[in-house]
N, C-alpha and C positions, 0 to 999 in steps of 0.2 A: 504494500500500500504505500508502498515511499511516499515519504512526503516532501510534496514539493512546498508548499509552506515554509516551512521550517525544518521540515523530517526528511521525508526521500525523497528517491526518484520516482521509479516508476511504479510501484503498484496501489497499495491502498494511496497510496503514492499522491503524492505529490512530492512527499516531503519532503504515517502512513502514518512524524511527527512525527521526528520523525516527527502528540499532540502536541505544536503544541502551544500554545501562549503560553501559560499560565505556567506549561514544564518545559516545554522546548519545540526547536523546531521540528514524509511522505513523501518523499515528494509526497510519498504521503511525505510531508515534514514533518518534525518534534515540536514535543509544545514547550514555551518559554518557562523555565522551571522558576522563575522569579528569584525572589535572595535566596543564593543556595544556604541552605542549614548547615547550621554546626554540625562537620562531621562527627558521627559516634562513635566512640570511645572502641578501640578491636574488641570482640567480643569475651566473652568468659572461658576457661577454658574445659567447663562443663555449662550443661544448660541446654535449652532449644538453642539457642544462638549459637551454639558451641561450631567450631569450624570443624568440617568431615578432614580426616586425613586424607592424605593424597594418594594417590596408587592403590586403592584399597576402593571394595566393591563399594556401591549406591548405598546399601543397606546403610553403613554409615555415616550418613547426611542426617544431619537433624531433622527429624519430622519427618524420617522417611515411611515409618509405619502407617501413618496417619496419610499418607498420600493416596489416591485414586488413581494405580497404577493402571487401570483400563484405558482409563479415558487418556493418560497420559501416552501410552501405548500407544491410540490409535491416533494422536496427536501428529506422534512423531513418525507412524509411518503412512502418515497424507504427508509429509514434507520430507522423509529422509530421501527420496529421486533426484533431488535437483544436490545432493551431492556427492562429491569428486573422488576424493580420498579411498583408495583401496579398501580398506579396514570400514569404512560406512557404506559401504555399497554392501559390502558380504554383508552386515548387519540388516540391510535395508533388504536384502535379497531372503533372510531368516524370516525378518517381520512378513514377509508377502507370504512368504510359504507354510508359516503358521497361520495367518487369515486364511488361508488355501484349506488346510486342513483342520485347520479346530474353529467350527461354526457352531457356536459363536468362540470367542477366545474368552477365555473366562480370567476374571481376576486377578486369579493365582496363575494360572498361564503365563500373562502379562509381565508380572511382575518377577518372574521368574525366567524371563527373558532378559531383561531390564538389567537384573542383579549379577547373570551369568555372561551377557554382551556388550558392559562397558566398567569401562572404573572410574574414580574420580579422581579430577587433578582443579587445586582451586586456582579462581582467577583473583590477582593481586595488583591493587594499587603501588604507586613506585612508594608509598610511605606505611602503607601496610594500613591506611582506616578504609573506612567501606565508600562503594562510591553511592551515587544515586540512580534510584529509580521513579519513573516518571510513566505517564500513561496516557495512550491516544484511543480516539472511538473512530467508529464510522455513522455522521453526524446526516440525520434527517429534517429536513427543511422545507418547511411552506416557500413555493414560489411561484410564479403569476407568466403568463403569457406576455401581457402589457404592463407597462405602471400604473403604480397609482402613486397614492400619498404619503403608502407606509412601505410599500414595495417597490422602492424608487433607485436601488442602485444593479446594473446591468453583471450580468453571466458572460463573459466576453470569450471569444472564441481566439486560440490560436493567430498571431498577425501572421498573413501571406509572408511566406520566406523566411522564417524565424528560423534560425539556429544555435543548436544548443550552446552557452555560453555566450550569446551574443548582450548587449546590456542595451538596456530600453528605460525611458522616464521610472521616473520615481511614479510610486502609490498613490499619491496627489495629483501630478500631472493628467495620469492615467485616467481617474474619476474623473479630471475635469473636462477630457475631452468628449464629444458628442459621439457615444459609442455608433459602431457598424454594427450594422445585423446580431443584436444579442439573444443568445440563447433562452435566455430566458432572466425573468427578473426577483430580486432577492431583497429580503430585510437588509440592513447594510452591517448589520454585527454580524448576522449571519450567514453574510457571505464572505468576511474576513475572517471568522474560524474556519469556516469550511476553506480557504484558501490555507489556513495552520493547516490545518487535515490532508491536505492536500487532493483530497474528493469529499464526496458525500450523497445524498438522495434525496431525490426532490420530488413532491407531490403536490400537483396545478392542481387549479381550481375543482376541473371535472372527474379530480381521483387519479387520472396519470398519472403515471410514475415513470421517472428517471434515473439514470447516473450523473453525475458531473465527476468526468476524471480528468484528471492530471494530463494538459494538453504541451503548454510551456509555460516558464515566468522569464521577470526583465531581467534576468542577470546579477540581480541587487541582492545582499546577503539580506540577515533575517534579524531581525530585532525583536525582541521581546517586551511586552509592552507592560509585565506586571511590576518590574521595577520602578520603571518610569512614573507608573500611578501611584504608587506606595512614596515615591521620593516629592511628588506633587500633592501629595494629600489627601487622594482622590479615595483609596483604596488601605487599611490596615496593612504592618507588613505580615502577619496571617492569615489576613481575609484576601490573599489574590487565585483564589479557585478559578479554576474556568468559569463556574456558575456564576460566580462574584462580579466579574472583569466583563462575562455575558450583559448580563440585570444591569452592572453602571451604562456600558455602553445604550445598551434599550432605553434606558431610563433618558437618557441625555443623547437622544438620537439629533441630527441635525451638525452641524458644524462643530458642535462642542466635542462630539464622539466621533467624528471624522477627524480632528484634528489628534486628537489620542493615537487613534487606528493610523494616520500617516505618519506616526514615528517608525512603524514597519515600513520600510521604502519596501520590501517584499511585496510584487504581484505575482498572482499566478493567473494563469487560461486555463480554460477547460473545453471537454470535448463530449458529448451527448451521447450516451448509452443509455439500452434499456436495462430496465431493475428484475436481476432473473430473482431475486429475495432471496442472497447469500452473501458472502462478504466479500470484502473485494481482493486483490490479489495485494501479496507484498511485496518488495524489491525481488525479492528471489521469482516471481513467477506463481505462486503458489496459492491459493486462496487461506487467508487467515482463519484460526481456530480463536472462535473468544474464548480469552481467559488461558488460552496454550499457548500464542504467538510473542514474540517479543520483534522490538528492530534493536538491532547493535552496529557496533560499530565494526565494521567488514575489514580494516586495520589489524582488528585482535578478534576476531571470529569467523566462521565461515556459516555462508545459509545452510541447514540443515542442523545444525549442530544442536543435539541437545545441553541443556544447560538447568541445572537447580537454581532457584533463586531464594532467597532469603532476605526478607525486607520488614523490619521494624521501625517503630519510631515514625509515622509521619506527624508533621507540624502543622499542616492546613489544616483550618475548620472543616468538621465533616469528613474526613479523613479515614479508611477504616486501619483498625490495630496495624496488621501484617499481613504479607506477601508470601506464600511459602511452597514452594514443589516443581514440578518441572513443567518447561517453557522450551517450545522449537524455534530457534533465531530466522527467522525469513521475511524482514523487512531494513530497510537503515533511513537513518536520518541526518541533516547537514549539524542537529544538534545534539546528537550522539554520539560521543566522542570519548575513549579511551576504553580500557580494558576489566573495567566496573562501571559499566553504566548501559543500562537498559531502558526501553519503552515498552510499555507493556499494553497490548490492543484489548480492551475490557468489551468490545463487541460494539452491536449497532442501534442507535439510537438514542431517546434523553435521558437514560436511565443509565446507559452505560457512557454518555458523555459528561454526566453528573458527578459519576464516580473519578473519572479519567481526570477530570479537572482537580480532584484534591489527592492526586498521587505525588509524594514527593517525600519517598523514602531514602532511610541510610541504606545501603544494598551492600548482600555478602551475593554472590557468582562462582556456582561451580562446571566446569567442562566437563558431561558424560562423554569419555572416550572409547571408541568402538574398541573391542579387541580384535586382532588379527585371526 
């Protein structure tokens, strides 16, 4: 879902956020993670926190009991195809030919595959504290054929001849000129997250439905806009949820909350699909699993790779406790950056763009390695 936003490239993509304002930039892009928190302290060295040894089977991961090795299972073999590495493909070749043969794959199957086809090796910041975790949706939107009053900023299509890396007006500029042939037309907060998102779904008046995917943007990096409100006064430095930064912008629709939104010089275009009602795809090609996907940074990760995460401690209002079990990496984002640090796709719509907006954990990242 790259988010082109802030997050990826190409799939949920724009970014996939990867969400993000509020956490970073899908193309799908990330969402802007606002003031990063005090990192947390390494962890314990007993406890749920406790860090799994290295080289040594999944079973010792914190909280591994407690995981849903099924669904985690079937997570990871809808994405382990798109990878490379000798050692994941025989894994990914195991997964198919147990779905092949044990219908259904029970449980304990699962998990017993899990325990006997990879080990754990943990991922480490250069100073050894946890990085951050952050989370994007796939965002659903009322949008209008024509304008009106409240549906006044335009869905803009791809400029003729665009190439990648090429740099085009600022955010500003863009709005102010008298669009071509628009796609269709959108709230204007909500078509500046759906641009962090770097896609999203749209539903016209008469009940159609749509996509808006990741077509191109100006070339302009990505700024995150929950800082800038918090250092203006606009916004608490706890209260910068998605939801929060949503609500002020709605609330103060009109030039007061266009001039917010144009601290992002980031635009994106998009492109008009139909809504087959599943999720969209992420950097790797793949279609996201909510709640299993993550984007990383493809630097220090590869698409397919299973990974444990472990995330306590978030600081946003509304926030839930913790983050904990395994996630298939197959999206990245331009705000995803380094060898601790995740997006995590919480799925589609206000429910799961509610949640996405107050993600913003300390994060522990373990690498499942295939064995040979």
């Amino acid at each position: 879902m790259k988010r082109g936003g802030a997050r990826r490239w190409p799939g949920l993509q724009a970014g996939v956020l990867g969400l993000t304002l509020w956490l970073a930039a899908c193309a799908t892009t990330p969402v802007d993670p606002g003031p990063t928190p005090e990192p947390a302290p390494p962890p314990p060295p007993s406890g749920p926190s406790a860090p799994a040894p290295t080289g040594l089977s999944p079973a010792t991961l914190p909280g591994w009991d407690d995981e849903d090795h099924l669904a985690a299972f079937e997570a990871w073999a809808g994405g382990c195809t798109v990878a490379r590495d000798a050692a994941s493909r025989t894994q990914c070749d195991r997964a198919m030919h147990l779905k092949q043969t044990s219908r259904p794959v029970t449980p304990s199957a699962a998990r017993a595959f899990l325990e006997t086809g990879f080990t754990v090796v943990a991922a480490e910041t250069a100073d050894g504290r946890p990085g951050l975790l952050t989370a994007y949706f796939a965002p659903e939107y009322a949008a209008r054929r024509a304008p009106d009053a409240e549906f006044d900023m335009p869905v803009l299509a791809r400029p003729a001849g665009w190439t990648r890396g090429q740099v085009l007006p600022v955010r500003a500029e863009i709005e102010a000129a008298a669009p071509t042939a628009p796609l269709a037309w959108m709230r204007a907060e909500d078509l500046f997250f759906m641009q962090i998102q770097g896609s999203g779904y749209l539903t016209f008046e008469d009940g159609s439905r749509a996509r808006a995917a990741y077509a191109a943007d100006n070339g302009r990096p990505f700024t995150g806009i929950a800082r800038p409100m918090t250092e203006q006064g606009l916004l608490p430095a706890n209260g910068t949820s998605g939801e929060a930064i949503r609500a002020w912008l709605a609330a103060h629709r009109g030039p007061e909350a266009r001039a917010v939104m144009a601290l992002n010089a980031r635009y994106i275009f998009f492109a008009m699909d139909p809504d087959d009602g599943g999720h969209p795809n992420g950097a790797a090609g793949i279609p996201l699993t909510a709640r299993r996907s993550i984007a990383v940074d493809p630097a220090h990760w590869r698409y397919g790779d299973l990974v444990w995460i472990s995330a306590d401690g978030g600081n946003l209002r509304g926030a839930r406790a913790s983050y904990r079990g395994l996630v298939v990496a197959l999206d990245t984002g331009s705000a995803i950056r380094g060898p601790v640090r995740a997006d995590f796709y919480t799925g589609r719509g206000a429910a799961a763009g509610e949640e996405a907006g107050a993600v913003r954990h300390p994060l522990r990242m373990w690498r499942l390695v295939p064995r040979d």
